[in-house]
C-alpha positions in Angstrom: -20.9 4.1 13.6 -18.5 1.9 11.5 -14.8 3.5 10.6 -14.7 5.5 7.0 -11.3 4.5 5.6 -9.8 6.4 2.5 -8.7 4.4 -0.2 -6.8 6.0 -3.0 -7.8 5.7 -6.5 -6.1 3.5 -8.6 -4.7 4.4 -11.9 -5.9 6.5 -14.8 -6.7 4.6 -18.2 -8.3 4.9 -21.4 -11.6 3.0 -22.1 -11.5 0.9 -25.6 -13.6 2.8 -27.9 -16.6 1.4 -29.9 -17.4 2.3 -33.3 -17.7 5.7 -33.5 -17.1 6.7 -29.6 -14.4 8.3 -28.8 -12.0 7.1 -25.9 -12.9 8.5 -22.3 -10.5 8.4 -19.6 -11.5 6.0 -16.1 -10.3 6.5 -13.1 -9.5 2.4 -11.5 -9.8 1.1 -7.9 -9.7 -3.2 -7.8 -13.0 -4.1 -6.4 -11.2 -6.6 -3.6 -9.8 -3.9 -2.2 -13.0 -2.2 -1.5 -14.5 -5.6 -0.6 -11.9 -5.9 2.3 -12.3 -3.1 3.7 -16.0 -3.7 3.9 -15.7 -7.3 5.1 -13.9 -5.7 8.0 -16.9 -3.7 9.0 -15.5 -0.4 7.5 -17.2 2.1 5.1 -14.5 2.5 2.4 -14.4 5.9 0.3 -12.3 6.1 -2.7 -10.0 9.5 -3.0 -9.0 10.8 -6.2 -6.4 12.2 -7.4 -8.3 15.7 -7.2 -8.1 16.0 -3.7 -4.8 16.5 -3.5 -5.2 20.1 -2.5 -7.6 19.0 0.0 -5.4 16.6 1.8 -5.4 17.8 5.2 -9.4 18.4 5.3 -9.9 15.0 3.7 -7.9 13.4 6.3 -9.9 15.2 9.0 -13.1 13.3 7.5 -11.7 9.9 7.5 -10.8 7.5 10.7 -8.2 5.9 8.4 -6.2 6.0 5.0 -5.5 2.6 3.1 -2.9 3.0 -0.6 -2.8 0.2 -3.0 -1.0 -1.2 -5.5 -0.2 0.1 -8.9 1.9 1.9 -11.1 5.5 2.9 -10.5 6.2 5.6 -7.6 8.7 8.5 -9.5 12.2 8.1 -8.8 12.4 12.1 -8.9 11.0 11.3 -5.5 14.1 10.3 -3.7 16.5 12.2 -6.0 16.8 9.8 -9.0 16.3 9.9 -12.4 13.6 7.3 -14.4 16.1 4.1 -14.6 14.9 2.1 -17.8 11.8 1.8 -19.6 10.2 -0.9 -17.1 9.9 2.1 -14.8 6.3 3.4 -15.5 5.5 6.8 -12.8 2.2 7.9 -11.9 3.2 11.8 -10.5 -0.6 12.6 -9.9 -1.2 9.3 -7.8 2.6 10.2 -6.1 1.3 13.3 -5.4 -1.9 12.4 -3.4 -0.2 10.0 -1.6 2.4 11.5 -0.4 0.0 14.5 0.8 -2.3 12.0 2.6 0.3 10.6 4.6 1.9 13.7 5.6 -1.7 14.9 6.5 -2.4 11.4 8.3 1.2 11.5 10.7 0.6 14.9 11.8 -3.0 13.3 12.8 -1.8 10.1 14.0 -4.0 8.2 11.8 -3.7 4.4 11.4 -2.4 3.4 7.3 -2.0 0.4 6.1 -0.1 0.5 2.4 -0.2 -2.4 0.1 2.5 -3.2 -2.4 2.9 0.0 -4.4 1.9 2.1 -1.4 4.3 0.1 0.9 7.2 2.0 -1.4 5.2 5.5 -1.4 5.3 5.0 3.0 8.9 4.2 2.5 9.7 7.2 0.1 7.7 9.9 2.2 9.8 8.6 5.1 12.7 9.4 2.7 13.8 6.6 1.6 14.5 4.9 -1.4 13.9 2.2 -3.9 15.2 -0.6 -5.9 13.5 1.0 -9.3 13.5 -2.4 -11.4 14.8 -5.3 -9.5 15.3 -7.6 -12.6 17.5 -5.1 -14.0 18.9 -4.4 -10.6 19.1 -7.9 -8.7 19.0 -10.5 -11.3 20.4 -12.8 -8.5 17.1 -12.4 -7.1 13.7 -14.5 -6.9 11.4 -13.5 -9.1 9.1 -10.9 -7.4 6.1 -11.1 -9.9 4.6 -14.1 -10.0 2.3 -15.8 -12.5 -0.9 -17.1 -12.9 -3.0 -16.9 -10.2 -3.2 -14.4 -7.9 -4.6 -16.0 -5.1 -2.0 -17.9 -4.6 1.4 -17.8 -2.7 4.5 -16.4 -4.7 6.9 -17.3 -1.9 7.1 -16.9 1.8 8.4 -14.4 3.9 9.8 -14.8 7.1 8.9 -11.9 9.9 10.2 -10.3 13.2 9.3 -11.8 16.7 7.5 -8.8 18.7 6.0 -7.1 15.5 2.9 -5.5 14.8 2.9 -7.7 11.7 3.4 -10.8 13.7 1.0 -10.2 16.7 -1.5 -9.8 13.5 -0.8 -12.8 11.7 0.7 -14.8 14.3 3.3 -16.4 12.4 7.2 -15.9 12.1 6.5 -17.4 8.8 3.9 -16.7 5.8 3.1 -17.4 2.1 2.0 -14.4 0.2 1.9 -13.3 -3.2 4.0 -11.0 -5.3 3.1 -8.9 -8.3 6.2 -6.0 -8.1 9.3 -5.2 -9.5 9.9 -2.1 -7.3 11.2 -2.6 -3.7 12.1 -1.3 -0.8 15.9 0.4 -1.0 17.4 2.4 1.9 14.9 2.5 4.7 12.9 5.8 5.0 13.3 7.7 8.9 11.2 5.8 11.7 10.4 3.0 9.9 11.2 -0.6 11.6 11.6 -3.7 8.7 9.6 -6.2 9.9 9.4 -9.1 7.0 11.7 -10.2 4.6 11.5 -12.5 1.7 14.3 -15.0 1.4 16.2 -12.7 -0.8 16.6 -10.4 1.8 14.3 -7.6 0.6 12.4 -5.8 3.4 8.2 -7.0 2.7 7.1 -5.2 5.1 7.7 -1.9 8.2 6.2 -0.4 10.4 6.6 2.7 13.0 6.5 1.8 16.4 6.0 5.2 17.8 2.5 5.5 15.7 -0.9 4.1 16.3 -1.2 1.6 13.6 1.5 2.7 10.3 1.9 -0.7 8.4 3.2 -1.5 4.9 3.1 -4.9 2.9 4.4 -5.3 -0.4 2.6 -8.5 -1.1 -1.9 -8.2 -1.8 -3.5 -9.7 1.0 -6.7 -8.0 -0.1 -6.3 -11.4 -3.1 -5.9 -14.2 -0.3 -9.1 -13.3 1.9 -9.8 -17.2 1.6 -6.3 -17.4 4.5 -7.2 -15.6 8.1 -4.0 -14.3 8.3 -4.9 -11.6 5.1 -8.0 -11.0 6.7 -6.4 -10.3 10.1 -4.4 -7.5 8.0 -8.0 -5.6 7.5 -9.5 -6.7 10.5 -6.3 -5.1 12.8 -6.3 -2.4 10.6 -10.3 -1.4 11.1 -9.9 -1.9 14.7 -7.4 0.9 15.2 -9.6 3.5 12.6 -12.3 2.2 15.2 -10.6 3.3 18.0 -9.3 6.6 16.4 -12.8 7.5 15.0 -14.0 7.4 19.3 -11.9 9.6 19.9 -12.8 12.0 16.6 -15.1 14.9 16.7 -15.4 14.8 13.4 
């Protein structure tokens, strides 16, 4: 039986409306993300927003619990206040999050957390983030690229004896960038593992879970390199091994 890995939703937006049609409200999840999963040999399930009440029996039903990228996590979540109008929150995504990973530690379930998620792993660790680096680190490189997003943004350099290293195999790997949030003061149990050149951390883990990973780059975008694939492919394996030892 393949792995079932929750993947929250993205964000909320209004449809354009036609002549006559009012707007409606859609609920957005980037189809590569879901394709990733899949390509691993997973069974992805997208969780909304609305089970956030539910996150401890949603939790029970998966084998593991993949975020994404997206809009801003709310500084109100590690004791700030909304920096500048760059800062765009998502409370009912922050919400959900944050619930599902407190349900998946107490289960020791594996999560990987891309870009936006990377900072939610961070903040429900208790740390903090830089809330606009542009604003905050102008001395910095430029951590959203443009153009195409397949493409490398810059490389980041990562630790010997890492989880993120035995995956990729590299001390040394091009990724993308599409964020102007980033990892602050470190959140409790979480190991940096990747840097960029400027110094910000692109990547932790904890060393006393199963499989806890975040990456603030999209590797789910550069499925054409085998190192982004191994991302999924480690990932999958360790919801594999959790789901044999499910009685779900």
């Amino acid at each position: 039986m393949p792995a079932i890995i929750g993947v929250t939703s993205g964000d909320a937006f209004r449809e354009r409306s036609a002549e006559g049609v009012p707007n409606r409200p859609h609920a957005a999840l980037k189809q590569d993300y879901l394709d990733a999963v899949a390509g691993a040999g997973a069974i992805p399930i997208v969780i909304a927003p609305e089970a956030t009440p539910a996150a401890d029996e949603v939790v029970s039903r998966i084998d593991g619990l993949m975020l994404v990228g997206g809009v801003d996590v709310h500084p109100a979540n590690y004791g700030e206040e909304v920096l500048n109008a760059s800062v765009t929150p998502g409370p009912e995504r922050d919400a959900l999050e944050l619930a599902l990973l407190q349900a998946a530690f107490r289960r020791d379930l594996p999560v990987l957390a891309i870009c936006r998620g990377h900072q939610v792993l961070n903040v429900a660790r208790g740390g903090t983030l830089w809330q606009d680096l542009p604003s905050q680190l102008p001395a910095g490189l430029r951590h959203s690229q443009r153009g195409d997003p397949h493409s490398p943004g810059h490389e980041i350099r990562i630790a010997d004896g890492s989880l993120l290293h035995r995956i990729v195999g590299f001390n040394l790997l091009a990724t993308n960038s599409f964020h102007h949030q980033a990892i602050r003061a470190l959140g409790q149990g979480l190991r940096p593992t990747a840097w960029s050149s400027d110094d910000l951390v692109e990547a932790v883990e904890d060393p006393s879970r199963r499989f806890v990973l975040g990456i603030q780059w999209h590797p789910e975008e550069m499925l054409d390199a085998a190192p982004h694939r191994a991302l999924f492919a480690s990932f999958v394996e360790a919801a594999e091994e959790k789901a044999g030892e499910s009685t779900r």
